[in-house]
C-alpha positions as CSV (number, residue, x, y, z in Angstrom):
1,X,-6.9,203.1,-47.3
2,X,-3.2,202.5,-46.5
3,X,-0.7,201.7,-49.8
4,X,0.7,198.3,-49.7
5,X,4.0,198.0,-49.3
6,X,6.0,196.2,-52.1
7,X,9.5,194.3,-51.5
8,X,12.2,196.8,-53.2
9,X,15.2,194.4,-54.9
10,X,18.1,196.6,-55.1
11,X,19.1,196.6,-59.0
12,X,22.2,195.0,-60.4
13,X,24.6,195.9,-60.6
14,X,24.6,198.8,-58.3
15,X,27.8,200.9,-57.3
16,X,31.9,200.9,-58.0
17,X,31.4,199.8,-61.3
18,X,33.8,200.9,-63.8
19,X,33.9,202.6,-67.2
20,X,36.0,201.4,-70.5
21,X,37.8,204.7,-71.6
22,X,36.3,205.8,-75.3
23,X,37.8,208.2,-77.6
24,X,40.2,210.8,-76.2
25,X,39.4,209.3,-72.5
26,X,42.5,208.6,-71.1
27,X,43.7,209.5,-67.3
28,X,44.0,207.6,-64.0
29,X,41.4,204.7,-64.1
30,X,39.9,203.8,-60.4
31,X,41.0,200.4,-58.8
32,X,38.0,198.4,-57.3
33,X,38.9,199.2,-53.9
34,X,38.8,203.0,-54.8
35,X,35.6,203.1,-56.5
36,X,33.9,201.0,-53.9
37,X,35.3,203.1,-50.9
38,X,34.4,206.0,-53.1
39,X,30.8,204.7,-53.1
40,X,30.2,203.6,-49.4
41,X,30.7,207.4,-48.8
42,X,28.3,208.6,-51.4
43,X,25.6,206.5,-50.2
44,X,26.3,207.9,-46.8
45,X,26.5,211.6,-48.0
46,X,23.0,211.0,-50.4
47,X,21.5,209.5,-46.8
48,X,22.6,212.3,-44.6
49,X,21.2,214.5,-47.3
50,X,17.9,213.2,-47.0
51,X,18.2,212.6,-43.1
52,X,18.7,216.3,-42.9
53,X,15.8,217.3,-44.7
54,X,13.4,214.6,-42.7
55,X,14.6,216.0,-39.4
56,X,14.7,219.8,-40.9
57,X,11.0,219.5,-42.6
58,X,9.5,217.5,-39.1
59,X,11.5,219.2,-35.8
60,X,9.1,220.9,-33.0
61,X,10.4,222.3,-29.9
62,X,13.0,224.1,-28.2
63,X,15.3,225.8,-30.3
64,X,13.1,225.2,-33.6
65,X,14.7,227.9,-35.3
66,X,18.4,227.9,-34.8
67,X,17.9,223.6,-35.3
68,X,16.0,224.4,-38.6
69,X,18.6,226.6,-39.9
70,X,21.5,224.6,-39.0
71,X,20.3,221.4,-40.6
72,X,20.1,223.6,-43.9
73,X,23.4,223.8,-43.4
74,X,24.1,219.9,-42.6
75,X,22.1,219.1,-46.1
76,X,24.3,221.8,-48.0
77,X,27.3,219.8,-47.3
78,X,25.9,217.0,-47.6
79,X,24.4,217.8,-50.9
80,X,27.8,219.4,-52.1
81,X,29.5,216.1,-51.9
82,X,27.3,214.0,-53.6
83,X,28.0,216.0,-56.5
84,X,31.3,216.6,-55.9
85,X,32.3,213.0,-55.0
86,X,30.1,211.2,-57.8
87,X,31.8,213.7,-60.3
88,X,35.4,212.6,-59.0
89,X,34.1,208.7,-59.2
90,X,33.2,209.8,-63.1
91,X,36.9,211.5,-63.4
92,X,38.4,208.4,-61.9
93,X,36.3,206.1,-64.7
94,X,33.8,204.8,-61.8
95,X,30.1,204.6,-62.0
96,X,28.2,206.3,-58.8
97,X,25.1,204.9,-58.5
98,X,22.6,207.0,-55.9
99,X,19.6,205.0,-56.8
100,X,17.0,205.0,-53.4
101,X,17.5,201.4,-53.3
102,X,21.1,201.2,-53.7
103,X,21.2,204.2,-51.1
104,X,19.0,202.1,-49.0
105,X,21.0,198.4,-49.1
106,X,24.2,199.9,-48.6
107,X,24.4,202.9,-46.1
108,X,25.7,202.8,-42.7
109,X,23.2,205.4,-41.5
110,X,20.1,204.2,-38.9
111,X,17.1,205.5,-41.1
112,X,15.7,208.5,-39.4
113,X,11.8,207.9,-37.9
114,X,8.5,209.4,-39.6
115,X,6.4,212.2,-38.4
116,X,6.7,215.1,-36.0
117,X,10.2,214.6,-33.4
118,X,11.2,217.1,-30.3
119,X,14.6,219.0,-31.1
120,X,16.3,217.3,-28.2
121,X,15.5,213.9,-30.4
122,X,16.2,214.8,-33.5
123,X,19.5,216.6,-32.6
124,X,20.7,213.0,-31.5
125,X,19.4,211.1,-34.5
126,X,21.0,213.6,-36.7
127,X,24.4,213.8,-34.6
128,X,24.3,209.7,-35.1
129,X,24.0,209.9,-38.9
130,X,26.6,212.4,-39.3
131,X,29.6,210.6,-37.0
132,X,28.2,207.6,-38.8
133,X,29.1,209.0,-42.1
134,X,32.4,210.6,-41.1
135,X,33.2,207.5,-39.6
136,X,32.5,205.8,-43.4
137,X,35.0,208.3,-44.6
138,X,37.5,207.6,-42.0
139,X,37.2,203.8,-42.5
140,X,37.9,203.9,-46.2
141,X,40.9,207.1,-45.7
142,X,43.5,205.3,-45.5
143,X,42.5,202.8,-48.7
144,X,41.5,205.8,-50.9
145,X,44.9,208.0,-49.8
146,X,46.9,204.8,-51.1
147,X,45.3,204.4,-54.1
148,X,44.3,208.1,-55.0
149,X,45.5,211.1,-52.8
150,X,43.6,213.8,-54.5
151,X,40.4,211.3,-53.7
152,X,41.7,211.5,-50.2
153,X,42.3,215.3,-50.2
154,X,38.3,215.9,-51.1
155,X,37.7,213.2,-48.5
156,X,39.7,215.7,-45.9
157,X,37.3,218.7,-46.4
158,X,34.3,216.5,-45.9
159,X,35.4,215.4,-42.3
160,X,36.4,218.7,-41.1
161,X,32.9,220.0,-42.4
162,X,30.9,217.4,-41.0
163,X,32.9,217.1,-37.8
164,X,32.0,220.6,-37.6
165,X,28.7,220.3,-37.7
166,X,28.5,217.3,-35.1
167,X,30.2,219.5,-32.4
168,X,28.2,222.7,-33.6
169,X,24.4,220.6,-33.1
170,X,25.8,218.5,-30.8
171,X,26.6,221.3,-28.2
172,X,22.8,222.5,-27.9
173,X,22.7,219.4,-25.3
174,X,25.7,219.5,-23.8
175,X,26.2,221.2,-20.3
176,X,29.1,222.5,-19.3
177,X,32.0,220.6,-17.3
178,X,32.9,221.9,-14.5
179,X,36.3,223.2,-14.1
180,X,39.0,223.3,-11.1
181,X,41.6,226.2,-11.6
């Protein structure tokens, strides 16, 4: 018996929302574009998360081991700036909102497909969704430095990480180019 499918409406509202300040609350309040910019990226970060896992829970094939171990590694960073960039979007007086549909409706990442996938495939797939989010984070840079430098300094750490990892996956299919001395 196969589940039936239902229609998921993605809840309102649902991400860069802001807070009122309460009590002692006092401090640098996001702009819009800030906490919106902040968002895109952790929807991308929460998706790469679970892209990781898919890809490290499902991979056969060459290289099984050294693949499996490395996408541990994709998901720790991945994981590690959820946290770290929803709790900054708190700081700022922003609501992050990581809800599966909200995840779903507004990140840039392909979703990854079911079932059982060959190393070879899976190291592209996951090489796609990590470019894809670094190239979330380098799209809204320039926006978050000018309204928030510090917001732009965590940003930093995140693309040299994840860049990291692209080249570091990335070179179990590359061969190498041939060089004229």
């Amino acid at each position: 018996m196969s589940a039936k499918k239902e229609t998921v409406t993605v809840p309102t509202p649902h991400g860069s929302a802001g807070t009122k300040r309460q009590n002692a609350e006092s401090g640098f309040k996001a702009p819009a574009r800030l906490r919106k910019s902040m968002q895109l990226v952790l929807v991308d970060m929460i998706n790469l998360n679970l892209v990781g896992k898919q890809a490290h829970w499902n991979i056969v094939g060459p290289n099984f081991r050294d693949l499996h171990l490395n996408l541990d590694e994709v998901v720790d960073i991945a994981r590690d700036a959820t946290d770290v960039i929803a709790e900054r979007m708190r700081a700022m007086h922003a609501v992050p909102d990581g809800r599966a549909a909200v995840v779903a409706s507004q990140s840039a990442i392909d979703e990854f497909p079911e079932g059982e996938i060959l190393t070879h495939d899976a190291i592209e797939l996951v090489v796609k969704a990590i470019d894809t989010t670094v190239a979330t984070i380098r799209d809204v840079h320039d926006a978050v430095d000018e309204d928030d430098p510090t917001s732009a300094d965590i940003l930093h750490e995140y693309i040299d990480k994840l860049e990291q990892q692209s080249w570091f996956i990335g070179a179990e299919l590359r061969t190498p180019t041939e060089s004229k001395n």
